[in-house]
N, C-alpha and C positions, 0 to 999 in steps of 0.2 A: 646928741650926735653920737654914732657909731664907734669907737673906738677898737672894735675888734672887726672885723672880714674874711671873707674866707670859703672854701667851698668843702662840701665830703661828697664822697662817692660812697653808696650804696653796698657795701657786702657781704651782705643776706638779709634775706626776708624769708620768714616762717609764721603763715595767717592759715588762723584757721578758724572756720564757721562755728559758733557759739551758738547760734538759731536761727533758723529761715523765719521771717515776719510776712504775713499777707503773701507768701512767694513769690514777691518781689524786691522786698526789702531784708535786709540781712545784718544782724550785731555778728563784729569777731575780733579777735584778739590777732595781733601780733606783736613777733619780737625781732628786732634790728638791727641788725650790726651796722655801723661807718666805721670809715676812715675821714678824717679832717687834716684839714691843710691851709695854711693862710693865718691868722689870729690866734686862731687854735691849732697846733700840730698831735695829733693823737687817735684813738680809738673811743668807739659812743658803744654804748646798746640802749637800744628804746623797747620799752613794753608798753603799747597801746592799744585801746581798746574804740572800735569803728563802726560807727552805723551808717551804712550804705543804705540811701533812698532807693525809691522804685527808677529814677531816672538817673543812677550812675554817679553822681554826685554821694561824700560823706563828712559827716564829722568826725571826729576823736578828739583825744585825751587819755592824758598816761605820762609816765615820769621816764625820763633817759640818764645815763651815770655816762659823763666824759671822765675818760683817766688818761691824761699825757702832759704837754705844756705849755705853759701861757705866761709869753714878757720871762721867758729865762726860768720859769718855775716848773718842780713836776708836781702833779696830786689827781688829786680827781675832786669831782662836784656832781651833785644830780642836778638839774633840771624837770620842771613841769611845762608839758605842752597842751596847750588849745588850737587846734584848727580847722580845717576844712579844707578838701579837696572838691572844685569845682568841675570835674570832668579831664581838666586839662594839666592843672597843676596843684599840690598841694600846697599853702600857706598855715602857719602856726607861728604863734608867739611863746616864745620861751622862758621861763624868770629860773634864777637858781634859785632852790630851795634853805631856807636862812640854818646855818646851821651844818650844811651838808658836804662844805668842802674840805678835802682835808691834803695833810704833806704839805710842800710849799704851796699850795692853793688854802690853806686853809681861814682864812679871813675873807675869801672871795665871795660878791656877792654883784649880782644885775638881771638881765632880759634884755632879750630883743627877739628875732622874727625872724625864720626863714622859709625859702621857697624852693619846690622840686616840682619841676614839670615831671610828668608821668614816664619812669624814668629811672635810673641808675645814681642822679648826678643830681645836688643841691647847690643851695648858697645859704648864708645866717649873717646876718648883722649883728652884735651884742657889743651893750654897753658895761661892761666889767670894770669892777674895783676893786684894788686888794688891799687891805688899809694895815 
């Protein structure tokens, strides 16, 4: 069960085309700021990298560094992400990478999943532990 909740808002995205496939399908990289609020209060950047099908649809993957605070703590943590955007909203699952937290976070360790409709605005579920 979830023990963290929460939403971020979007602010910036910087993608750019790595190589046109069949010209229709497309690899590219982007980088991304949030702001979070809820479970997590703080600032993200995500570096992902996207393959866009010939029908609008994509995958990625790529690692993102939250630094703010969690349960009264400040630090940061990275996270890896796996997902997919199906036309209408992106979904990915998230785990912190073992090892990566640090400041009062630094024993933290979980995953979970969030969702962004095509959009500005998300949500993440995550189950965190800080031992």
């Amino acid at each position: 069960m979830p023990n963290v909740k929460g939403d971020f808002a979007v602010t910036g995205w910087d993608e750019r085309t790595i190589e046109e496939l069949d010209g229709k399908a497309k690899l590219t990289h982007a980088s991304i700021a949030q702001d979070y609020t809820g479970g997590l209060e703080g600032k993200g950047t995500w570096e992902l990298l996207m393959y866009y099908k010939a029908d609008g649809t994509a995958v990625f993957s790529g690692y993102g560094k939250f630094a703010g605070e969690f349960e009264g703590s400040n630090g940061a943590f990275v996270m890896e992400s796996d997902g997919a955007f199906d036309g209408g909203a992106a979904r990915s699952k998230w785990s912190v990478i073992e090892g990566s937290a640090s400041g009062g976070l630094k024993s933290l360790t979980g995953e979970g999943t969030s969702e962004a409709p095509h959009g500005s605005t998300g949500t993440y579920e995550l189950t965190l532990t800080k031992s």
